[in-house]
OpenMM code with the backbone's topology and positions (N, CA, C; nanometers):
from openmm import Vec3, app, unit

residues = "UNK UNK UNK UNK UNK UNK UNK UNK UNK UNK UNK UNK UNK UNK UNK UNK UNK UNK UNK UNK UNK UNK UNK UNK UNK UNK UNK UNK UNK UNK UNK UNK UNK UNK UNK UNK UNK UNK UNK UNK UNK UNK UNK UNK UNK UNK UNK UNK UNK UNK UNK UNK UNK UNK UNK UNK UNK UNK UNK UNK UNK UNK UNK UNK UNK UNK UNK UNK UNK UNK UNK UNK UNK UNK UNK UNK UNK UNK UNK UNK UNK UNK UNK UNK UNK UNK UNK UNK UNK UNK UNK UNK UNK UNK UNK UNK UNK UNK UNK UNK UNK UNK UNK UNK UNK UNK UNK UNK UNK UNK UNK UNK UNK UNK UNK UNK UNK UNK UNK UNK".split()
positions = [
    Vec3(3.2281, 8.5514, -1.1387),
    Vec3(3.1166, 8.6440, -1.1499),
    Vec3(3.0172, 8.5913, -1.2538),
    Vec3(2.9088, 8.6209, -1.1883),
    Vec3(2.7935, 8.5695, -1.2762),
    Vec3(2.7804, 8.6428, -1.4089),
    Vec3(2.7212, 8.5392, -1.5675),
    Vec3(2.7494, 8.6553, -1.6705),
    Vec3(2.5747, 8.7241, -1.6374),
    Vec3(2.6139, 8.8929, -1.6919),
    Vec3(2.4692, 8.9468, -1.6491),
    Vec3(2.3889, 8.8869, -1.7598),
    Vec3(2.4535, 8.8679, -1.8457),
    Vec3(2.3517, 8.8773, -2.0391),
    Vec3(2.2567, 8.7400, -2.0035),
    Vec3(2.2946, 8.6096, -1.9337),
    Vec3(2.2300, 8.5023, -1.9066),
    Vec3(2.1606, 8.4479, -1.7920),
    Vec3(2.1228, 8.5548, -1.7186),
    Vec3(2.0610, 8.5714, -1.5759),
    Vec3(1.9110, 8.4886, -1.5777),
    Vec3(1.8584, 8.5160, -1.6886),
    Vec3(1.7035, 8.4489, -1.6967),
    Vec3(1.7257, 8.3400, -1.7321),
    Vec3(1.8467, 8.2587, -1.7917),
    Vec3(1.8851, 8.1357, -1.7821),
    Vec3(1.8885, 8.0748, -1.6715),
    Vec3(1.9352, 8.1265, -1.5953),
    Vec3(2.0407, 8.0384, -1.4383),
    Vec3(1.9685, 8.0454, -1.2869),
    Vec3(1.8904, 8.1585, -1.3488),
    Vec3(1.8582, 8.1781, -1.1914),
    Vec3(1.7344, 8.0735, -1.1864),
    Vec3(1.6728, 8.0479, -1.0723),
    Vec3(1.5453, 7.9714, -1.0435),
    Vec3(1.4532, 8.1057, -1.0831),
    Vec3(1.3092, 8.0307, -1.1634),
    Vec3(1.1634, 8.1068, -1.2106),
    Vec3(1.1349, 8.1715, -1.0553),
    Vec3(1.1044, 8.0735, -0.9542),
    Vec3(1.0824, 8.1898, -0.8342),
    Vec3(1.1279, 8.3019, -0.8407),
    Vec3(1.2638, 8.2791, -0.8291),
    Vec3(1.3315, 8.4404, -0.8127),
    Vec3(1.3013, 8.5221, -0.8896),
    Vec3(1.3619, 8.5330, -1.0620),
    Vec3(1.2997, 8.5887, -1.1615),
    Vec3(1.1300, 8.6004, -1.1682),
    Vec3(1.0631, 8.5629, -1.0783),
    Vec3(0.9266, 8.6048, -1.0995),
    Vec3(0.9099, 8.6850, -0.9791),
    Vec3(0.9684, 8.7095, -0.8660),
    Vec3(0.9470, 8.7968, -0.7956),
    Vec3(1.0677, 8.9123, -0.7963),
    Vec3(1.1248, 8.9039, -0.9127),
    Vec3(1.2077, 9.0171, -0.9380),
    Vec3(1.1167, 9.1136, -1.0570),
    Vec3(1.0831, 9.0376, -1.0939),
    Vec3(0.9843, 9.1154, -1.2349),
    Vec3(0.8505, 9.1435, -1.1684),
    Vec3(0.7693, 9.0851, -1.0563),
    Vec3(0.6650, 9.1140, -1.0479),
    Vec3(0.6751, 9.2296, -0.8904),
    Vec3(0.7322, 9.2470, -0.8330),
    Vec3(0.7227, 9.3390, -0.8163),
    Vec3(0.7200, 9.5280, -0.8314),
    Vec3(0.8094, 9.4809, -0.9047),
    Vec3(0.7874, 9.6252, -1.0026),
    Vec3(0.6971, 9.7042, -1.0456),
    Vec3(0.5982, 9.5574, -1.1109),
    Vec3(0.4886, 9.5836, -1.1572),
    Vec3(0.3585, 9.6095, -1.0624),
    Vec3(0.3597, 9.5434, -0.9659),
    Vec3(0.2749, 9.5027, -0.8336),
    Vec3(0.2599, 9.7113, -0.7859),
    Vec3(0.3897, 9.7277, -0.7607),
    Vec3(0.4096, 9.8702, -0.7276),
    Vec3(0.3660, 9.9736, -0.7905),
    Vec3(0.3893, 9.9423, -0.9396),
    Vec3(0.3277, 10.0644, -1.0421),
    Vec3(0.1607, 10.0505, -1.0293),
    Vec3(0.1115, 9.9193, -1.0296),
    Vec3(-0.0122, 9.9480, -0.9932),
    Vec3(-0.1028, 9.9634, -0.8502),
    Vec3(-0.0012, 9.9766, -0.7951),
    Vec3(-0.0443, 10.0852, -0.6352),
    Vec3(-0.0545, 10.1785, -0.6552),
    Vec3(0.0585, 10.2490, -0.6956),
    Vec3(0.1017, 10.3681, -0.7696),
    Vec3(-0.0424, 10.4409, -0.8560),
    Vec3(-0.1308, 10.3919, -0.9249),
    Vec3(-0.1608, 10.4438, -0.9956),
    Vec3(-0.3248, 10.4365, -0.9502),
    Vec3(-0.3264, 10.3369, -0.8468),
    Vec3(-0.4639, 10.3785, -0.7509),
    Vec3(-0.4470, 10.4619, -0.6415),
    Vec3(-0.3430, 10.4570, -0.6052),
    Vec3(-0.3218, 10.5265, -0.4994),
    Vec3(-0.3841, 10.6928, -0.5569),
    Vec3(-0.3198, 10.6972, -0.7310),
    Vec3(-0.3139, 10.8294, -0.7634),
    Vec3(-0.4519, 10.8936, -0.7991),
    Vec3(-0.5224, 10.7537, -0.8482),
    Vec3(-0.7087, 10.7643, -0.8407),
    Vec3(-0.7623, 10.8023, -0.7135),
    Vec3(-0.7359, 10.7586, -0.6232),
    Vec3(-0.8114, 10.7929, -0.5326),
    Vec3(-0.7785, 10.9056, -0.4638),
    Vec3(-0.6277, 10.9286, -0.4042),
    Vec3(-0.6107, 11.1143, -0.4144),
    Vec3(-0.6347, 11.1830, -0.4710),
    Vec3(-0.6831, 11.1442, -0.6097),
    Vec3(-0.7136, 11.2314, -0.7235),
    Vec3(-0.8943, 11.2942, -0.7176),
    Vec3(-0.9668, 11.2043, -0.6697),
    Vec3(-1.0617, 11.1610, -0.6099),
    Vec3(-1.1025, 11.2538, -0.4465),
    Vec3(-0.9979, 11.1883, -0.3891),
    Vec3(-1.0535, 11.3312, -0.2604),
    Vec3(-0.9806, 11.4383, -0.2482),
    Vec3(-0.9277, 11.4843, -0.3806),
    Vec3(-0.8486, 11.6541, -0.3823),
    Vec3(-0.9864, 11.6979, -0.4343),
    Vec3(-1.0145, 11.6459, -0.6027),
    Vec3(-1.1043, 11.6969, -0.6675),
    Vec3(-1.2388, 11.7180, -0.5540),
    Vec3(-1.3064, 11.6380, -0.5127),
    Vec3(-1.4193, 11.5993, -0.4444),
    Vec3(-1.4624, 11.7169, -0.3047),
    Vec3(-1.2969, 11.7574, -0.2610),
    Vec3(-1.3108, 11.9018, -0.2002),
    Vec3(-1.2977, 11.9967, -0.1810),
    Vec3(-1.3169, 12.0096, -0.3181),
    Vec3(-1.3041, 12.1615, -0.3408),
    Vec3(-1.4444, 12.2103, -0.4485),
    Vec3(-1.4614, 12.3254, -0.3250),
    Vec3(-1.5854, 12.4109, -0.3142),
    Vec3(-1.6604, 12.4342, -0.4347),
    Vec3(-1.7834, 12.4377, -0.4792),
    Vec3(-1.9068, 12.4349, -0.5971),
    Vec3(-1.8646, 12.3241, -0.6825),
    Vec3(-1.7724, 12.2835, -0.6896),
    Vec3(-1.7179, 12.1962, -0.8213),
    Vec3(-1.7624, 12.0339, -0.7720),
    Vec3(-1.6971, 12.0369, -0.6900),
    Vec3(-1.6747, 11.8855, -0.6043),
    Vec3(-1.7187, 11.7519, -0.7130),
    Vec3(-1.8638, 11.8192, -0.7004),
    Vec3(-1.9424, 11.6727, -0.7158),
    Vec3(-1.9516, 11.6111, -0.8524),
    Vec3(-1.9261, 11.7717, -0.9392),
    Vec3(-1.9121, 11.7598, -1.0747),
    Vec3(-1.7558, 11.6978, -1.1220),
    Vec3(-1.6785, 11.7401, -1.0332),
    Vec3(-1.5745, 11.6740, -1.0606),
    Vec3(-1.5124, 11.5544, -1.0618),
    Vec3(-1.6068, 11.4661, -0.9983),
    Vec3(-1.5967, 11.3392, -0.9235),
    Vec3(-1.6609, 11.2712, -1.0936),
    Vec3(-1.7791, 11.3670, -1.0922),
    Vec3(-1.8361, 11.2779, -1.2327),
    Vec3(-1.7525, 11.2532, -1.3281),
    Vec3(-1.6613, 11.3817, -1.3757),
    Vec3(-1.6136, 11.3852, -1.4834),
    Vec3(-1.4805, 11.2728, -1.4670),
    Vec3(-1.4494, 11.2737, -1.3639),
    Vec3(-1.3414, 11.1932, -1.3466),
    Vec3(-1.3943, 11.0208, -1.3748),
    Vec3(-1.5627, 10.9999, -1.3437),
    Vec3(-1.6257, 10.8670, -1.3615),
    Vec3(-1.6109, 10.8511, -1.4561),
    Vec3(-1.6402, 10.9899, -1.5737),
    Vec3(-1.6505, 10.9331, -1.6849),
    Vec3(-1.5349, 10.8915, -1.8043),
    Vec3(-1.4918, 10.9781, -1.7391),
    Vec3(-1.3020, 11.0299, -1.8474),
    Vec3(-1.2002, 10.8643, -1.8025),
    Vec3(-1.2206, 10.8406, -1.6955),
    Vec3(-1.1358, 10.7520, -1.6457),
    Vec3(-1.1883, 10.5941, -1.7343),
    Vec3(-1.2685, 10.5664, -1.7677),
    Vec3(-1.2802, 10.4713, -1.8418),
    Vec3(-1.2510, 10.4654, -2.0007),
    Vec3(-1.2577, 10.5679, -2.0332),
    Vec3(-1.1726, 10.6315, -2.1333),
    Vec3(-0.9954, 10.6044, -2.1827),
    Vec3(-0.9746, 10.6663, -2.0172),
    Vec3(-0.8189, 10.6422, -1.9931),
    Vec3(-0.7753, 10.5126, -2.0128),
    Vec3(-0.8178, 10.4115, -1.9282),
    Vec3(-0.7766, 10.2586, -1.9598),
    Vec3(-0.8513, 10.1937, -2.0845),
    Vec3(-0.8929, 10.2595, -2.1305),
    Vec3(-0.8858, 10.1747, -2.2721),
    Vec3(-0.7581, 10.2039, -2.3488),
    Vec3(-0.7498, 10.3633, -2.3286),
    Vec3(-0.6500, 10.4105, -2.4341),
    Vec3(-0.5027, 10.3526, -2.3257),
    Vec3(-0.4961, 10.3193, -2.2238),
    Vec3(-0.3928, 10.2339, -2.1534),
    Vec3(-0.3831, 10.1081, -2.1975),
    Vec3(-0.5193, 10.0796, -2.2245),
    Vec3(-0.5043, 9.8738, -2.2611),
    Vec3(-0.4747, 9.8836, -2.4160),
    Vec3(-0.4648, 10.0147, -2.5021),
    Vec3(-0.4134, 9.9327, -2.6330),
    Vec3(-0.2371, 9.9526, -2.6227),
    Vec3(-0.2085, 10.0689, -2.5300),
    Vec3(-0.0759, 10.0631, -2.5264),
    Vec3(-0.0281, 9.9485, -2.4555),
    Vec3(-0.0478, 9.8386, -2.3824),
    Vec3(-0.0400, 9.8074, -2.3233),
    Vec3(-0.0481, 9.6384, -2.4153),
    Vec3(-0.1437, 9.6392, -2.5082),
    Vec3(-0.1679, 9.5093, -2.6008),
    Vec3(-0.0014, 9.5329, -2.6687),
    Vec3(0.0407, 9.6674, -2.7654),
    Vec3(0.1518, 9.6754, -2.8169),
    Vec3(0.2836, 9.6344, -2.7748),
    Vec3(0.2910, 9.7014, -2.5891),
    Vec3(0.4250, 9.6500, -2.5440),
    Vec3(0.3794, 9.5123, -2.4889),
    Vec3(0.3292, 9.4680, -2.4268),
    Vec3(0.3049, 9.3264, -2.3581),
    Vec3(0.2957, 9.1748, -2.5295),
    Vec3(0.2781, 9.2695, -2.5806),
    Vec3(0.2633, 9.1610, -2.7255),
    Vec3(0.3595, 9.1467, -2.7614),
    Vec3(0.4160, 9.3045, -2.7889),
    Vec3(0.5615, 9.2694, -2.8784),
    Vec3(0.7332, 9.2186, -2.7967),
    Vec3(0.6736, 9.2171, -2.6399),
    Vec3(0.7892, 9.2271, -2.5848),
    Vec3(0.8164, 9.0453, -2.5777),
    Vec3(0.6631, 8.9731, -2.5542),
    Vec3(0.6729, 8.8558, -2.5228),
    Vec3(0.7285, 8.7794, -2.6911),
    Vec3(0.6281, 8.8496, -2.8156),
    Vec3(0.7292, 8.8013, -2.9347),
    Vec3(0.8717, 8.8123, -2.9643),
    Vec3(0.9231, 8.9194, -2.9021),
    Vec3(1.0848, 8.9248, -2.9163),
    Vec3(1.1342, 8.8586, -2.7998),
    Vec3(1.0629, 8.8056, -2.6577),
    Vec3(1.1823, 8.7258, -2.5593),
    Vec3(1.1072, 8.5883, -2.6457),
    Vec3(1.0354, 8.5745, -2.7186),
    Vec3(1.0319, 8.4612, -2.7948),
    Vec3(1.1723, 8.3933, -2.8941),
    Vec3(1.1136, 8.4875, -3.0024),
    Vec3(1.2478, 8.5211, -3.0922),
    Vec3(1.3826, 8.5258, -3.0455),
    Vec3(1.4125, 8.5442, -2.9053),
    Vec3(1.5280, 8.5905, -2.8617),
    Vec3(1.5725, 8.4646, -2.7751),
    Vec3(1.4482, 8.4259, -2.7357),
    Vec3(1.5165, 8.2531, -2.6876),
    Vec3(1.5868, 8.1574, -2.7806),
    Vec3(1.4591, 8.1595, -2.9027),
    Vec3(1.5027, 8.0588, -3.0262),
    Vec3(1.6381, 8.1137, -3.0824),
    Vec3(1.7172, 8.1949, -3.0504),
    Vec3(1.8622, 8.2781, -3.0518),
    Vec3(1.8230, 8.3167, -3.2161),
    Vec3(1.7063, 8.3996, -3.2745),
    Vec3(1.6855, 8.4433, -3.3634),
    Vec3(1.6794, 8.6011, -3.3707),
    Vec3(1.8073, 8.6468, -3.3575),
    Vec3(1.8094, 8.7886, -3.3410),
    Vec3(1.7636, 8.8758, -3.4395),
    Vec3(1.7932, 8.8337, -3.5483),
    Vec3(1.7476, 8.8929, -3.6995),
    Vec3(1.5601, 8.9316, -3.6603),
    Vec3(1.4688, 8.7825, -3.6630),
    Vec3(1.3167, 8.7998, -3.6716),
    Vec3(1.2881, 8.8981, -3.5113),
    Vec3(1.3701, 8.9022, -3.4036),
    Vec3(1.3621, 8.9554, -3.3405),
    Vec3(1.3463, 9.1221, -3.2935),
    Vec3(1.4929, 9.1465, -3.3909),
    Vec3(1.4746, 9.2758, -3.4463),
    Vec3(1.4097, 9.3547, -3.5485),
    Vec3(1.2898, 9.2448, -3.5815),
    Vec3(1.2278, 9.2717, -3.6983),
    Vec3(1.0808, 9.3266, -3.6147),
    Vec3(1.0285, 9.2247, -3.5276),
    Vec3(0.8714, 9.2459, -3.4447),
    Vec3(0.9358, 9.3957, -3.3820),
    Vec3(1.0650, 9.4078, -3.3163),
    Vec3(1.0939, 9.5288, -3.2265),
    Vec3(1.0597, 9.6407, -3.3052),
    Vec3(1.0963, 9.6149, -3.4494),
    Vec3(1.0884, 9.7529, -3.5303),
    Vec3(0.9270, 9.7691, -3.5573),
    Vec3(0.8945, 9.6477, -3.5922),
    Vec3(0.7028, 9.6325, -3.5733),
    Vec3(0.7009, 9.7348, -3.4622),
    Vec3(0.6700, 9.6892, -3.3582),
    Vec3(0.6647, 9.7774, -3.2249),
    Vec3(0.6568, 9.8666, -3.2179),
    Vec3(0.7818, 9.9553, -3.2226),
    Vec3(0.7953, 10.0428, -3.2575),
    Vec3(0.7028, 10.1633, -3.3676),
    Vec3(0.7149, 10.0948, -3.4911),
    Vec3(0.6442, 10.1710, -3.6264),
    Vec3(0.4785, 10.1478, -3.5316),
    Vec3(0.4113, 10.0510, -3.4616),
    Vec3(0.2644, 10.0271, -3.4354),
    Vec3(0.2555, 10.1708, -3.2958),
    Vec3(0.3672, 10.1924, -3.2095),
    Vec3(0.3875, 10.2868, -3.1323),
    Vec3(0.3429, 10.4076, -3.2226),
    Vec3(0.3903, 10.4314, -3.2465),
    Vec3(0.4550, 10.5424, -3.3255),
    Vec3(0.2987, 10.5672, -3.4153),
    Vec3(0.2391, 10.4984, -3.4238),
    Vec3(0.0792, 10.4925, -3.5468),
    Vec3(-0.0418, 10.4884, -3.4456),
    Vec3(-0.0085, 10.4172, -3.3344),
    Vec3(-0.1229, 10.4686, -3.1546),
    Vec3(-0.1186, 10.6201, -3.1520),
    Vec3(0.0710, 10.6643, -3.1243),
    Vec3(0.0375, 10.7233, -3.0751),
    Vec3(0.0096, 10.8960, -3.1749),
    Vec3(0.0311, 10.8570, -3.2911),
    Vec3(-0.0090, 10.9437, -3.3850),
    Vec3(-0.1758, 10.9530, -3.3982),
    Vec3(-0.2569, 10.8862, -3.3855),
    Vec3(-0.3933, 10.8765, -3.3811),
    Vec3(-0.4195, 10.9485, -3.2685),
    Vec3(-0.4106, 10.8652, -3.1600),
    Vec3(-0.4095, 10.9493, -3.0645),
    Vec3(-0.4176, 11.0997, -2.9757),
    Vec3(-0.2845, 11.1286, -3.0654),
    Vec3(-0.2426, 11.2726, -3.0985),
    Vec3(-0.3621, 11.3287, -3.1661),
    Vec3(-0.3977, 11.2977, -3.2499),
    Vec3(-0.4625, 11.3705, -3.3935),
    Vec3(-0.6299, 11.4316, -3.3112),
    Vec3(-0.6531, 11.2587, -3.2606),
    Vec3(-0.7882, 11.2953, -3.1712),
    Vec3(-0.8021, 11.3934, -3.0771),
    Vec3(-0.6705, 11.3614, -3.0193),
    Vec3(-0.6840, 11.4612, -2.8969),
    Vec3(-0.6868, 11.6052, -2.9581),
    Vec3(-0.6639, 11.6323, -3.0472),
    Vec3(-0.6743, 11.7628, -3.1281),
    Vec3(-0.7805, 11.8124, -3.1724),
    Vec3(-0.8521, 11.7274, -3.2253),
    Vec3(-0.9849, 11.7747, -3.3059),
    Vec3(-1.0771, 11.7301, -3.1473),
    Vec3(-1.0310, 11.6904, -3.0188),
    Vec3(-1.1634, 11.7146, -2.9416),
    Vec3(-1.1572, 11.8342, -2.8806),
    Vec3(-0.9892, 11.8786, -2.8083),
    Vec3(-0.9505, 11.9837, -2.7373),
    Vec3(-0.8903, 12.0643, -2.8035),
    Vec3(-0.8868, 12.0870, -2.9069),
    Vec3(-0.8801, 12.1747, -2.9755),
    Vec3(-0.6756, 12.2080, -2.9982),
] * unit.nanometer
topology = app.Topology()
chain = topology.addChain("A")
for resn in residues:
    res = topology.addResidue(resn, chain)
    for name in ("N", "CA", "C"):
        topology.addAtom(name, app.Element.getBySymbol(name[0]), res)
């Protein structure tokens, strides 16, 4: 039996790249799919429609920013720890994770705070 812990060792990059990228491929179907239903629910329904379409133009660029810094945090810190974790440096490894973490944790406290003082 194959060991599981050394799988990204052994296997061929093909495979491991279409084991990891689909996942991802899917979540972002997933999340147009959910724009654009989102898009012709809002869009028909009665006096609102058109205003709703706007607000969604405008809010939604909004959204992926505040997606792309979460997104700088895990995609940064995950590639520094399979860094760390190749060079079999578990110690500096578990050190960026706790980074991570504490920089999570300080997004999403800001975050929080804003969303408070806009919506009350």
């Amino acid at each position: 039996m194959e060991n599981k812990h050394n799988f990204m060792e052994t296997e061929s990059i093909t495979k491991l790249l279409i084991k990891f990228s689909i996942p991802a491929i899917v979540g972002m179907f997933v999340n147009a799919l959910y724009n654009v239903v989102d898009r012709i629910y809002i869009g028909n329904i009665k006096d609102i429609g058109h205003l709703g379409i706007t607000g969604i133009g405008v809010v939604f660029p909004v959204v992926i920013l505040i997606f792309s810094f979460s997104l700088l945090i895990g995609i940064g810190s995950a590639a520094a720890v399979s860094l760390k974790l190749g060079m079999k440096d578990r110690e500096e490894a578990e050190r960026f994770l706790g980074v991570a973490v504490f920089l999570s944790f300080i997004y999403f406290s800001c975050t929080y705070v804003i969303d408070l003082f806009l919506y009350g």
